[in-house]
N, C-alpha and C positions, 0 to 999 in steps of 0.2 A: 682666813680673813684677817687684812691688818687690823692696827689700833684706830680707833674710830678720831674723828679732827675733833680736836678742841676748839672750844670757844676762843682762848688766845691766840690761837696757830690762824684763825680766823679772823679774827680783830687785825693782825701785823700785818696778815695779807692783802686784807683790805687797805691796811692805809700805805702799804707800799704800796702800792697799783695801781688803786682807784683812779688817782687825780696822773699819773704816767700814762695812763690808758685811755680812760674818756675825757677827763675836764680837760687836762694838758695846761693849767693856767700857773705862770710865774709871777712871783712868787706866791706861795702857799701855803699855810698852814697848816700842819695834819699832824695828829696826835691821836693816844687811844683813851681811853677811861677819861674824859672830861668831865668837868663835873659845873652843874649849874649853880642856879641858888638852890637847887629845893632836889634838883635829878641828876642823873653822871650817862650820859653816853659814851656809846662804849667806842667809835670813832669820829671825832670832832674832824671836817676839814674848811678851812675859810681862804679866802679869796677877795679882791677886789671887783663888784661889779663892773660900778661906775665913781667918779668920784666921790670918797665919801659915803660911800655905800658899801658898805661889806656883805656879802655875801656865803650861807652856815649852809654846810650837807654834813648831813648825821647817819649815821649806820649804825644799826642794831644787829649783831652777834647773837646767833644759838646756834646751839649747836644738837646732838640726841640727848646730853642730860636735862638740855630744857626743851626739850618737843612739846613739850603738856599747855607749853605759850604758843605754839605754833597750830596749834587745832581749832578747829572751830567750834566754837558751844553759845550756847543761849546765852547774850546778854539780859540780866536783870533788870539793868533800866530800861532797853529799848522792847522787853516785853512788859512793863509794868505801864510805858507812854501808850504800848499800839491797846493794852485794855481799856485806857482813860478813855484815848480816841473812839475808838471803838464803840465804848458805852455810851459817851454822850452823843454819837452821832445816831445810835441803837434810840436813845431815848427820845432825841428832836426827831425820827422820822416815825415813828410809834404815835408823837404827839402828832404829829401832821397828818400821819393816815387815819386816825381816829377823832380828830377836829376838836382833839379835846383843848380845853382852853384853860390856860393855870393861872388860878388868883393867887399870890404870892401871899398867903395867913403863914402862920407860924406851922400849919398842920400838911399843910402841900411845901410846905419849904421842907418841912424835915423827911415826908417822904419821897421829895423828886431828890435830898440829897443821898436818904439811903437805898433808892433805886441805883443810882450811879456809884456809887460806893462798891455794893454788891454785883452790879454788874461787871464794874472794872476788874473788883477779885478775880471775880469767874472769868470772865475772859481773859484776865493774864494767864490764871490754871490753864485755864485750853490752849492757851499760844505756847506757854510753856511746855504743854506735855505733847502738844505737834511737833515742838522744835520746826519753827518754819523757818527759811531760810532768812528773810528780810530780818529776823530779831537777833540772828545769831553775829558772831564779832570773833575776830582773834585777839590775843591776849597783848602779843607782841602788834599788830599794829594798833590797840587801843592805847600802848605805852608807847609810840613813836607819835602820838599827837600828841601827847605832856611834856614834847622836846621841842625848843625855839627853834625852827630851821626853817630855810626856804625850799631845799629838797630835803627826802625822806627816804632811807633804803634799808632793806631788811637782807642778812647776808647769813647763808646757811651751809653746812659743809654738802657735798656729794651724796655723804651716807646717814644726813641728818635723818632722814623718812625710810622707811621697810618699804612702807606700800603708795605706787604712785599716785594712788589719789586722793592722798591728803596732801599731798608735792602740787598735783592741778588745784585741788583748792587752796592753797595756800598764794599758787599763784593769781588766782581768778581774784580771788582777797586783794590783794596787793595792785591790782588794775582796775578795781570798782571804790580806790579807795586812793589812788593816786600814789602810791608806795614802791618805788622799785625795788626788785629783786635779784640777788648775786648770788651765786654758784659758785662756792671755790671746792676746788680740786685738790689730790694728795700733795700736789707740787704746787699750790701757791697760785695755781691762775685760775683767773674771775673770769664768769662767763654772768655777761649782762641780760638776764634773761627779761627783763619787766623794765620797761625804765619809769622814773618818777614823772609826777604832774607839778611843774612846781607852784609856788603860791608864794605869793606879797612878795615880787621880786626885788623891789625896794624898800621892804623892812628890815630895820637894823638891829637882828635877830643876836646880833654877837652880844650885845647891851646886856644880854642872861647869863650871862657866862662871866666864872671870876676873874680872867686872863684877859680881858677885853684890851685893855692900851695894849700889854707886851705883844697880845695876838695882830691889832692893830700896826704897829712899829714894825713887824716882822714883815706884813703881807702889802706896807703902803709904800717900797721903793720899786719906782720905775714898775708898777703891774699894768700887765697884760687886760685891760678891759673889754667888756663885751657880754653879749648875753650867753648862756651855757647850753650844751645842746638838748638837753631839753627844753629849755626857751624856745631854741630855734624850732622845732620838733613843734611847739603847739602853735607860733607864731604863725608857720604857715597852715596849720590846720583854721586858723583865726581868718588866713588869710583867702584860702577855697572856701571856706564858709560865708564871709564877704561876697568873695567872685558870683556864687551861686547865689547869692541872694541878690544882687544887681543883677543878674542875669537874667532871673525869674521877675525883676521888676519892669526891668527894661522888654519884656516879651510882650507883661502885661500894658505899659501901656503904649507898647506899638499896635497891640490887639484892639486896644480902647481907640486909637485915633484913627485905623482903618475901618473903623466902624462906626466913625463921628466923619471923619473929613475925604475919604476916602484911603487909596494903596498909598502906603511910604515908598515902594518906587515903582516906576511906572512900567505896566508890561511892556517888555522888548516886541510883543508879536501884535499890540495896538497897534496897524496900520492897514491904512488901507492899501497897500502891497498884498497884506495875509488875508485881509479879508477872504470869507467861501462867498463865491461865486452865487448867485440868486438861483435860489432852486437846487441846489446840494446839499444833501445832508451826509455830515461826517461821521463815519461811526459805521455807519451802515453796510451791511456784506453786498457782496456784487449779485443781482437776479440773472433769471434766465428768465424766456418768455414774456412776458407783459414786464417787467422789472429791466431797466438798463442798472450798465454798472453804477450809478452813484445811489441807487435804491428808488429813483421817481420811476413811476409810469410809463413805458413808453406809448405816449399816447400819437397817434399820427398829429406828423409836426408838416406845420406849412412848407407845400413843396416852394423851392427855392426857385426865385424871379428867374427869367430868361435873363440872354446874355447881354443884351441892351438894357435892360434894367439896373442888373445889377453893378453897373459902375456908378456913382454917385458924382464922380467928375468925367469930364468927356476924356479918352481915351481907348488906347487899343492895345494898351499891354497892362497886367495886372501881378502884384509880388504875390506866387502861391507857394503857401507855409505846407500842404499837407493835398493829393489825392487820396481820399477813402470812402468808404463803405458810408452809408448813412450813419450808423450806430456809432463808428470809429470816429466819424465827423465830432457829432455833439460831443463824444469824451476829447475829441480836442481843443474842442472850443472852452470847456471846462477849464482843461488844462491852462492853458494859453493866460484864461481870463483870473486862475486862481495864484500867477507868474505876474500880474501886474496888468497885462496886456488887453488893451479893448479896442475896440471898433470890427473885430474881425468876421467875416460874413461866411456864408456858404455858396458857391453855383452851380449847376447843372458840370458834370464832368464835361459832354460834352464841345460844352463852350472852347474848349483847349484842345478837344479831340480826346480826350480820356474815353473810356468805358459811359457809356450813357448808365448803367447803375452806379457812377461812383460820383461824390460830392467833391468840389474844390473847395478847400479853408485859404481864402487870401485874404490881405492886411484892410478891405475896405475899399481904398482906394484905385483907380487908376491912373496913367500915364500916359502922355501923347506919344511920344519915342520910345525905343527899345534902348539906349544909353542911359538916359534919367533911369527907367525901371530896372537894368542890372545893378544899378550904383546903390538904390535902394533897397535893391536883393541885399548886396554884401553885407551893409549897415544891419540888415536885418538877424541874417547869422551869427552876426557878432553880440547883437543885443540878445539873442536867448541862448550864446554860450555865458554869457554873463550872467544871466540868469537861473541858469544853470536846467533850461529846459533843451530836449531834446530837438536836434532839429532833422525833421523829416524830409522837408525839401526845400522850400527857401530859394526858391529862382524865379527869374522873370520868364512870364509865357506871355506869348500874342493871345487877341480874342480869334474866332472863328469868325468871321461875317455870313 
């Protein structure tokens, strides 16, 4: 097994690379061990946002001699907050299910104060000796918040960790906590495994730092302005967040005004073209026996006038659309009438010389000549390809006398 990466070997790699590889921003600042008023990071790199805005990413180096910052263990403070919390909310709901009611003397003040006192002890104990997750912190990222930056990254060698799952909790740490995380290798390349969240893109974080003019003078000719990508990275998360939420507004109050004013647009099949036919119901399977095909009854239907009746104008030639069968008749007439089409009647076959069991489907009308009536045959053919109904027969016939 080789020699294990150093913290330094770590540090240089990072600040070669970093800003080569992801920021990409001219001119730039980068140096290692910086040091503030009060702390020293161990890779400084700064940049022009926008004008006048300078722009801090900080990186913190470990390496395996300091793994012990790299673990997770119980913070003291944030178990000492969750007993305070805890107890006082222990005690207001104890007072509420019991209706007791506290006169504030000197003798319920001191014992509602050593109730919480005691309680909070004991409940820190118990959070303590749970080790639950919500109390615990790493070391190194509670020391990357005491550093002025806008981004945040924590950079560890390949062989920093034995066992991979303090490697997933460390990363898990670093993305519930807005902290990127780097991965360098024996040879010096970063592998950006976490990227950071940044924060106060417009605070002018260098102001902490001793270098600030020289850092300044260095990084303020002719720079590359712009947001970074992790800007860009939550910008448009900011931005599908947006989307979805006008999206979800906009549903609702299309919801709300089709059920105040009626539909925002109007059915295409409103018309009476679509209309069903009077006496049809859609939906319905085809009978046999007493049931025709649209599901009514078939109840015996008035036989159809003689031949001298049934013209409604005087004539002796009539346009017929269909000979058939009684039953076949009505489902044509369905048809016909659910295609737009009305006035259409039935006659004794007959009349034409058909089969005296077969019904005629013509347009209603008659015709004194046989020329008028072919002319309106044709017209007719054309009107239910247009329509797109079938056409079954569509010519002009003489009556019978």
């Amino acid at each position: 097994m080789g020699t294990t990466l150093r913290e330094r070997f770590i540090q240089n790699a990072v600040a070669e690379r970093l800003n080569r590889q992801y920021y990409r921003r001219k001119p730039a600042y980068v140096s290692t061990e910086v040091y503030t008023k009060l702390r020293r990071a161990d890779v400084l790199l700064a940049f022009m946002r926008a004008p006048g805005r300078p722009y801090v990413v900080v990186v913190e180096a470990k390496s395996r001699t300091t793994i012990h910052q790299l673990k997770l263990r119980t913070d003291a403070t944030k178990a000492a907050w969750t007993g305070r919390i805890l107890s006082l909310l222990l005690i207001v709901g104890l007072s509420l299910f019991l209706g007791y009611e506290w006169y504030f003397n000197a003798w319920n003040t001191l014992l509602l104060l050593g109730l919480f006192v005691l309680g909070a002890v004991g409940i820190t104990a118990l959070v303590t000796q749970l080790q639950l997750n919500f109390t615990k912190s790493i070391g190194a990222i509670e020391q990357l918040g005491r550093y002025p930056a806008n981004e945040s990254w924590i950079a560890v060698g390949t062989d920093t960790f034995t066992q991979p799952a303090e490697a997933k909790q460390l990363r898990r740490q670093c993305r519930k906590n807005g902290v990127g995380l780097i991965v360098v290798n024996e040879r010096g390349r970063l592998s950006l495994t976490e990227k950071p969240r940044p924060r106060h893109a417009f605070n002018d974080y260098l102001s902490r730092y001793g270098k600030r003019k020289s850092i300044l003078t260095e990084i303020d000719q002719s720079p590359d302005y712009g947001p970074t990508p992790p800007e860009r990275r939550q910008n448009r998360r900011r931005f599908l967040n947006i989307a979805l939420m006008l999206g979800l507004v906009g549903v609702l109050i299309l919801l709300g005004y089709e059920r105040s004013y009626g539909p925002v647009l109007p059915d295409p099949f409103d018309h009476a073209r679509y209309a069903t036919p009077p006496g049809v119901v859609i939906g319905t399977s085809a009978g046999e026996g007493k049931d025709d095909a649209f599901g009514e009854p078939t109840a015996p239907a008035a036989p159809p006038p003689d031949c001298a009746a049934a013209i409604r104008e005087e004539g002796s030639y009539v346009v017929v659309d269909a000979v058939l069968p009684r039953q076949e008749a009505n489902l044509r007439l369905s048809v016909l009438r659910a295609a737009g089409l009305r006035g259409h009647e039935l006659m004794r076959g007959a009349c034409i010389g058909a089969a005296a069991d077969q019904l005629v489907v013509y347009t209603g009308k008659g015709y004194p000549d046989q020329a008028r009536a072919e002319e309106t045959a044709r017209a007719y053919r054309v009107l239910l390809g247009k329509l797109g109904v079938e056409v079954r027969r569509g010519e002009a016939e003489g009556l019978l006398r």
